[in-house]
N, C-alpha and C positions, 0 to 999 in steps of 0.2 A: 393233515393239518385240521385243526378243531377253530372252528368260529366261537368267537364270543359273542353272547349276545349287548354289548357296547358298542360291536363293530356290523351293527344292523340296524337301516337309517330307515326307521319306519315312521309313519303316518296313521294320523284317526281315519282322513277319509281323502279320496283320491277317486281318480276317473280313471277308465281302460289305459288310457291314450301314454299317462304317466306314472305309471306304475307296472314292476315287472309282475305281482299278483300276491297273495297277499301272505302273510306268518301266521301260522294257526301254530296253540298249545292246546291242551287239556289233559286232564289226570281224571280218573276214575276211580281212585281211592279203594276201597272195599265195597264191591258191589253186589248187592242181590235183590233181584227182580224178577216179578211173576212173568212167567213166561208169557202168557193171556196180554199181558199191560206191553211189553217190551213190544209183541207183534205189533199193537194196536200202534203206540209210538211212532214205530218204526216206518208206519203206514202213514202216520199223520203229518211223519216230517219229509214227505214228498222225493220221493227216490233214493231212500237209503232199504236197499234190499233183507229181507228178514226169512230165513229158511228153517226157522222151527229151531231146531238141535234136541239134540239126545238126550234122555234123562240119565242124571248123573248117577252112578254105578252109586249101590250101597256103601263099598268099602271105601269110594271118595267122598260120599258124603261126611260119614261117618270122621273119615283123617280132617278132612275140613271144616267141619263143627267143632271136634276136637284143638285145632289148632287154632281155631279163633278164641277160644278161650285163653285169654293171656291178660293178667291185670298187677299192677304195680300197687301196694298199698301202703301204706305210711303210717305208724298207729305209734301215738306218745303215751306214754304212760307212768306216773310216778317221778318225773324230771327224765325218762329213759325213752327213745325215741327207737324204734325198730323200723326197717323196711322189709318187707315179706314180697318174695313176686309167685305168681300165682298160675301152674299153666298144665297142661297134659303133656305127659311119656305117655313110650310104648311098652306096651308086655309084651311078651312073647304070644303070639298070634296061636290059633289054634285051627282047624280045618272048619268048624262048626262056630269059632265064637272070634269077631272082632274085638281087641280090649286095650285101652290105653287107662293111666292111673293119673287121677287130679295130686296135682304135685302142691305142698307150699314149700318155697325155697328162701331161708331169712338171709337176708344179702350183709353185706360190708362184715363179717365176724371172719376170725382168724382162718376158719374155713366154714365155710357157709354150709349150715344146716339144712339138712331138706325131712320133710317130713308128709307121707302119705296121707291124704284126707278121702279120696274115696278111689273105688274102682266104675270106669264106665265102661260097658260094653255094648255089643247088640251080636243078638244069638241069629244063628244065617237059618236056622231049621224054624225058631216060632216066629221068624222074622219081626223080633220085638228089641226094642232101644232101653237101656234100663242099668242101674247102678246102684253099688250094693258098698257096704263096708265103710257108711260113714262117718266122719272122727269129731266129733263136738269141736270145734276153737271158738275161743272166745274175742278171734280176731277176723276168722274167716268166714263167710256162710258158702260150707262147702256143697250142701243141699243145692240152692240158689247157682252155684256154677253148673250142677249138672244139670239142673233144670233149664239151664239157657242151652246146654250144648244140646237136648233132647230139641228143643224149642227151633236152634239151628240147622240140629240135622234135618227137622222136618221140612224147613225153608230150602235146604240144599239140593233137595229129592225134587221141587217142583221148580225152585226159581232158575234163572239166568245166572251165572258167578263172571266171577271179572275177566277170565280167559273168554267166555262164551263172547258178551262182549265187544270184548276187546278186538274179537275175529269179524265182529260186526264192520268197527270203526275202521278198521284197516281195509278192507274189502273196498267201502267206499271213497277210502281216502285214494286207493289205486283207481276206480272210475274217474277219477279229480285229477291221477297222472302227477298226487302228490311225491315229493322226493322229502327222504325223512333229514332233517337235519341234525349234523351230527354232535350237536349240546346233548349231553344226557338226558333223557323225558320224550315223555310224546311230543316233540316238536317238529312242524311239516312246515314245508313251502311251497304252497297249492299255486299253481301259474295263475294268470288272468284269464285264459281262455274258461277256467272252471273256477275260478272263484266267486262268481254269484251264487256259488251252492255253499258256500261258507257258511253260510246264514241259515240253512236248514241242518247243517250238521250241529251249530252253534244251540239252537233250539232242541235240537236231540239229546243233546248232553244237559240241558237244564232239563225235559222231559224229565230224563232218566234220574236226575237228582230228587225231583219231587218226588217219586214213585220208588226211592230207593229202603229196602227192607230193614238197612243196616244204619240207616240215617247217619251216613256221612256224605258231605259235599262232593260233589261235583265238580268241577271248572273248565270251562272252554273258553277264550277269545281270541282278539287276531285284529290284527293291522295291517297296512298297508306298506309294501316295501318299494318303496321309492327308486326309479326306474334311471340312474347311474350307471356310469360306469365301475364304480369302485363296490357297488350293489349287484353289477351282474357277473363282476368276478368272483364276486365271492359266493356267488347260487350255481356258477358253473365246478368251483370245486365241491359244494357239495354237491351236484350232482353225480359229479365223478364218484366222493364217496360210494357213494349210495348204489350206483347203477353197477360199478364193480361188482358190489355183493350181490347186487341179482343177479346177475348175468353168469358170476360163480355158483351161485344156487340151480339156474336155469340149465346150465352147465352139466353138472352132477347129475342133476334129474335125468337129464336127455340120455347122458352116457348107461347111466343106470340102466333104462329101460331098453338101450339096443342091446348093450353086451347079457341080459336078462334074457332075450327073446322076446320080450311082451307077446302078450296074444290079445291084447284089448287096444284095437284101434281108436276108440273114443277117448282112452288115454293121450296115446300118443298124438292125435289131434288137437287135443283141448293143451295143452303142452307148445305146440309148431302157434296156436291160437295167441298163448300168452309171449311165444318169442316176437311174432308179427305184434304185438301191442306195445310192445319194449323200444323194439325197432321204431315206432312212430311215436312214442313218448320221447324219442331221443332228437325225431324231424321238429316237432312241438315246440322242443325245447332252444334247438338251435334258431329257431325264430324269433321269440322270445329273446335270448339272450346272445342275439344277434351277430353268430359268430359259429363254425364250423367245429363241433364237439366229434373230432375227429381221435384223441387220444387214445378211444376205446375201440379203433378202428381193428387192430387185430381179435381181441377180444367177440368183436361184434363177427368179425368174419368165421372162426370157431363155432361160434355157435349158429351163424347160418349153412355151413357144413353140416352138421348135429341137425338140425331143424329141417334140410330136406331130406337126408338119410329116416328121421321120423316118418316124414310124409309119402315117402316111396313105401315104408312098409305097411303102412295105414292103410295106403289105396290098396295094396295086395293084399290083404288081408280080409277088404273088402271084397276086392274082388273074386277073392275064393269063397267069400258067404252067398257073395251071391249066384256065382256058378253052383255052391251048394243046392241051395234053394229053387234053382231052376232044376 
């Protein structure tokens, strides 16, 4: 069952005592941010944890500057109105050369024309970005596309993208023991015990907006959900939502790594780590919402099966490292 949001009785502002904790949104839209800025951020809005990440692979920079290029144009002429949309295909890939072709494609005609304006590549050997073969129009400046997508790849190679991110805001929404709710969008229901970090996550996301590459908005905010009964029914189904999926996720993993044989006990620890967190998000929760969230009760027993089986082989494993060692 999907909540509306009609049927969530929120508040500007409220105190511990009446309130079950509060509704966060926000959207992150198209994002890109220097990596150097998002650390600093990250630091300045007081516990939201920042580990670097990996510079993104050429060949995704490359699909991803590529596929940001996408423009709708509209152009009248003569009493005759045309629409053209404007965007990159692939070519056929080559072992030495990435290459996708700027497309115009004239829309609403009996069949829609498309028509090549340039080719963009980047060569893997002179490790250089560059495009060749372009078509004059007197509607398009196809020059000017590929010079954004060069412009983009270069952003893509150093900044932050919206998955990077977006692994940020999730991380911390899990320290908050956020449960996502199940309206379409980033929408969370942070309890009260951690919702006074609303307010530094809130400021992260304008941060991020000001500092954003691609200068499109940001939006975070959040209210207060009003401490009912007809309020804490409806945050214990979605909890149920929500904690099913993890617990099927947590699930899999576990199984994964015994019938595997794992040989990295740091694994299977940090794993038994996140069940034991689940488990007391769901104590958390049942105080909160003051009532016995007992339906997940075999569910939860499955995986505290799974979760000592982890931890017996964890400590044997150690403990062969370290009879090793001695």
């Amino acid at each position: 069952m999907t909540n509306e949001w009609k049927n969530i009785i929120g508040a500007a502002s409220g105190d511990e005592a009446h309130v079950l904790g509060k509704f966060l949104y926000f959207s992150l839209a198209n994002i890109l941010i220097d990596k150097e800025t998002l650390g600093q951020i990250c630091e300045d809005a007081l516990g939201i944890p920042y580990a670097g990440g990996k510079r993104l692979s050429v060949a995704d920079a490359f699909r991803s500057a590529t596929g940001d290029i996408r423009e709708r144009i509209v152009v009248r002429r003569g009493g005759e109105q045309n629409i053209y949309a404007i965007y990159c295909r692939d070519n056929k890939p080559t072992s030495d050369t990435l290459s996708r072709e700027l497309v115009k494609e004239t829309l609403n005609q009996h069949t829609n024309q498309y028509q090549k304006l340039a080719n963009i590549c980047y060569d893997r050997q002179c490790q250089s970005f560059g495009y060749n073969g372009i078509v004059e129009d007197e509607d398009v400046d196809a020059e000017g596309f590929c010079r954004r997508a060069e412009d983009l790849f270069e952003l893509y190679q150093k900044c932050a993208n919206r998955k990077q991110v977006e692994t940020i805001c999730l991380a911390f929404l899990r320290m908050l023991e956020a449960t996502k709710v199940s309206i379409k969008g980033n929408l969370y229901f942070v309890p009260k015990h951690t919702m006074a970090k609303v307010d530094a996550f809130e400021g992260f996301i304008e941060e991020l907006s000001e500092n954003n590459r691609n200068n499109t908005p940001l939006i975070a905010n959040s209210f207060y959900i009003v401490d009912d009964a007809k309020q804490r029914e409806k945050m214990t189904e979605e909890f149920y939502i929500a904690v099913k999926k993890e617990i099927a996720e947590y699930q899999e993993r576990a199984d994964y790594l015994i019938k595997s044989g794992s040989r990295s006990a740091a694994t299977m620890e940090r794993w038994v780590s996140k069940i034991d967190s689940l488990e007391e998000k769901k104590r958390h929760y049942e105080a909160i919402l003051r009532r016995e969230l007992d339906g997940l009760d075999d569910e939860f027993g499955d995986l505290k099966l799974l979760s000592q089986e982890l931890m017996i082989r964890a400590r044997g494993l150690r403990a062969r490292q370290t009879a090793k060692a001695a």
